[in-house]
N, C-alpha and C positions, 0 to 999 in steps of 0.2 A: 854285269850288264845293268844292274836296277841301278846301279850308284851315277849312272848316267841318266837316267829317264826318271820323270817327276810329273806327275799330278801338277797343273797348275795352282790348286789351293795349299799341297804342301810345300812346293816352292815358295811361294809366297809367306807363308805360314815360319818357314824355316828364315827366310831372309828377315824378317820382323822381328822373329826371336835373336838374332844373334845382331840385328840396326833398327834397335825399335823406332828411329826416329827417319828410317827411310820412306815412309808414306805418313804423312798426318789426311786423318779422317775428319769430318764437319763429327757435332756432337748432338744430330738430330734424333728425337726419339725415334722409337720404332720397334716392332715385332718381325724379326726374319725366321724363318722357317725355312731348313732344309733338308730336300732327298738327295739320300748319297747314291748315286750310279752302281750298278752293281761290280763294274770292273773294280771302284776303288774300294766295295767296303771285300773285294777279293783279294786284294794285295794289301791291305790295313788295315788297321783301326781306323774308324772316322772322323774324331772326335778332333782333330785338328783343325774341320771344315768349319766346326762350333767356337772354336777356338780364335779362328781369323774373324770369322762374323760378329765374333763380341770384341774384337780391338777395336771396334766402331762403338767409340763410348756411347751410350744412350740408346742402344738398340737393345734389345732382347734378345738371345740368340737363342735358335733350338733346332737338336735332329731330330724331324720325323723318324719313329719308330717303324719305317717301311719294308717290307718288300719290293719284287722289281715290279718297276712299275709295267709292266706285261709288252712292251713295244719289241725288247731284244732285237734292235736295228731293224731290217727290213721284216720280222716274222709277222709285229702286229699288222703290219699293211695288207700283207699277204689273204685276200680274200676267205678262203678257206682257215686262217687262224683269226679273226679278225675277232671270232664272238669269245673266242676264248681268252686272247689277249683283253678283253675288257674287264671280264672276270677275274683275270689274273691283277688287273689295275685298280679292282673295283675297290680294296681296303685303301688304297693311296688316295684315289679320288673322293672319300670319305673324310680322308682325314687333311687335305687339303680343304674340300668344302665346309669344315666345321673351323678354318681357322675365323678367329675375330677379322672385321671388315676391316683393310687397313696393311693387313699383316704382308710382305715381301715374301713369298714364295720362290727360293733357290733349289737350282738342280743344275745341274753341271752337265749332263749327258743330252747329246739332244734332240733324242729319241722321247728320253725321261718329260723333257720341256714341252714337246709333240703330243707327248700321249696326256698331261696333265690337262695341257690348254684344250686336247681336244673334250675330256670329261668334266672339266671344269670352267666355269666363267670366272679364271684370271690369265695374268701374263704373269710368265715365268721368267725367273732373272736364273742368267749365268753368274758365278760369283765372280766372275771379274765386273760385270758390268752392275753389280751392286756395291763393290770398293769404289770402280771410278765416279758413280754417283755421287759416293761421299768424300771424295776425295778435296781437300782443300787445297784453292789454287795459290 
């Protein structure tokens, strides 16, 4: 059944590798930072998601060292988990707010993007909508 079902980044990830010239990306600098979803770093390695994010020559790419970011679909909403889900977020929200001004904050889950945006003062990019940014027309 997994040989059918794909993570968007490593579909992407795997399509590059085998046509690298099927997306050409702009060569904008840049620092992207990314939290991986806890479903994907369950079923894999993540290092894929660093992997697509630096085909975009002149960026920097990096995985946050995270944990989940404490949302777990509807639990963080949930009144009575609310203070603990923050707690549970509070190392991500850390290390989200210590990145350099500037820096592209990615997360794929978006729960993860919910809970980041709510603890911090940025907007969070899905990694497709940081490829089509850079994507050259």
């Amino acid at each position: 059944m997994m040989s059918r079902c794909f993570l968007f980044e490593h579909f992407i990830e795997a399509l590059l590798r085998s046509e690298p010239n099927a997306l050409t990306f702009n060569t904008e600098p840049g620092n992207v930072v990314i939290h991986a979803h806890c479903h994907a770093k369950a079923l894999m390695h993540t290092g894929y998601m660093k992997h697509l994010a630096g085909r975009m020559h002149g960026r920097k790419a990096s995985l946050l060292d995270t944990g989940c970011c404490g949302m777990a679909g509807a639990f963080g909403a949930l009144s009575s988990k609310y203070e603990l889900s923050l707690k549970v977020a509070e190392p991500l929200a850390q290390q989200v707010r210590s990145q350099p001004h500037g820096t592209t904050i990615v997360a794929s889950g978006t729960s993860c993007r919910h809970q980041i945006e709510h603890l911090a003062p940025v907007r969070v990019k899905h990694m497709a909508e940081l490829l089509a940014d850079a994507l050259v027309n």
